[in-house]
N, C-alpha and C positions, 0 to 999 in steps of 0.2 A: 531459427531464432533461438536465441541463450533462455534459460528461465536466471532471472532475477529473484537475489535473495531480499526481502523484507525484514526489517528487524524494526520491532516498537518498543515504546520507550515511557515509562511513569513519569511525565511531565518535564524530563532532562534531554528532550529528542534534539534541541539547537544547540545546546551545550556537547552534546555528543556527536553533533554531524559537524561543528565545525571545530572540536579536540583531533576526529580523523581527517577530515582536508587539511589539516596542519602537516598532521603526519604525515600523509600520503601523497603531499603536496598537491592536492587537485584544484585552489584554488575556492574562494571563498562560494557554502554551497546559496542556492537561491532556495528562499525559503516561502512555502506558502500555508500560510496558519488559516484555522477553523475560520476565525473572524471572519478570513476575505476569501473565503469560499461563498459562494452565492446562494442562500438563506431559504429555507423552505417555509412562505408562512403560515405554515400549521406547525410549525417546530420552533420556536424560541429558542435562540443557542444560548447553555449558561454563560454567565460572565467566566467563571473560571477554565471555561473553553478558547476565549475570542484567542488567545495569544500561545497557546498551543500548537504544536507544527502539527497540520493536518499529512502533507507531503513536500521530502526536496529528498535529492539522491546524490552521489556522486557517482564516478567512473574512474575504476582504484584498479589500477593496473589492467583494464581493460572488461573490468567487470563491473555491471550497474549493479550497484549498494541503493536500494531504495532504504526512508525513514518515515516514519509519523510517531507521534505521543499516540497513546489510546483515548481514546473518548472518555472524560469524566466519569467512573460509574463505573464504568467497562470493567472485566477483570483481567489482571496484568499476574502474571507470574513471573519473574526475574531469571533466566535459563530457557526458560520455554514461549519467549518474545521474538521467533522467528520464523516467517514462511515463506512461500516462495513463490513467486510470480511469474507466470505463465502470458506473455503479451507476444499478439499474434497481428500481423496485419491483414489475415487472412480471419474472415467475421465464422465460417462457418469450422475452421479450426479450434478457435478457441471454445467452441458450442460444443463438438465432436469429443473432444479433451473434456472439458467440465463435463458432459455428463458420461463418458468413461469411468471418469475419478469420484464421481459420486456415488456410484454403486456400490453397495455395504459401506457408505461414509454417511456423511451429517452435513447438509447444505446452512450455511450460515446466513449466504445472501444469493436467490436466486440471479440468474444472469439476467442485468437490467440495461439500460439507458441512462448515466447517469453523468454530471457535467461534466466529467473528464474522458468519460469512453462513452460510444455508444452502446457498448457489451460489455458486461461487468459486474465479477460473481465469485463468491468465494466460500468454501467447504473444506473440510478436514476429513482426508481419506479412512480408508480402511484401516489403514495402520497407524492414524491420529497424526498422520502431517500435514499440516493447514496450508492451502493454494489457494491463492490470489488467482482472478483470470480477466484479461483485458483485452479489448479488441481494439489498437493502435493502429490509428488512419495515419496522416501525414509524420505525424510528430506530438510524443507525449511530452505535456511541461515538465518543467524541471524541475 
């Protein structure tokens, strides 16, 4: 399976996903913002989150370009807004990977259960390249 590049974006992430489906002709992308991600209630999302792209991707010449804005707060450096995603349909692969890639790195989010994967974790290796990792059953949304 491919790894998938990730690139985040200071609040301009639907302005820029859908400037490159123009380009690249891939068709208008489907977007899904914080707002209508499904809410954790011990967590209040801010208002200046709701409209935000949490995640939408395209597929640019045959490779998934994933997107999201960063979370409110978050820290965003402009150049260094890229990682790479590791999405495996195979559960005990992406486990075997993530903790490979962890050794002398910096876990950011352990591998969890979370409403889009049931496996899903992400850390910045030894040599400070930040990887996504997801464990992809049927079909990731879009």
């Amino acid at each position: 399976m491919a790894v998938d590049v990730y690139l985040n974006f200071n609040g301009n992430c639907r302005e820029a996903a859908e400037f490159y489906a123009e380009v690249f002709n891939t068709g208008k992308p489907e977007i899904m913002t914080f707002g209508e991600a499904p809410q954790h209630p011990d967590f209040v999302l801010p208002k200046e989150a709701k409209d935000l792209v949490l995640h939408t991707r395209l597929n640019i010449n045959g490779s998934n370009i994933m997107f999201s804005d960063t979370f409110p707060g978050s820290p965003f450096v402009e150049g260094n807004n890229i990682s790479l995603a590791f999405v495996s349909k195979d559960e005990e692969e992406v486990k075997s990977t993530f903790n490979a890639l962890k050794e002398g790195g910096k876990v950011s989010m352990e591998l969890q259960e979370t409403f889009w994967s049931k496996c899903y974790g992400s850390l910045r290796d030894k040599f400070g390249i930040e990887w996504q990792f997801s464990h992809e059953a049927d079909q990731l949304p879009q």
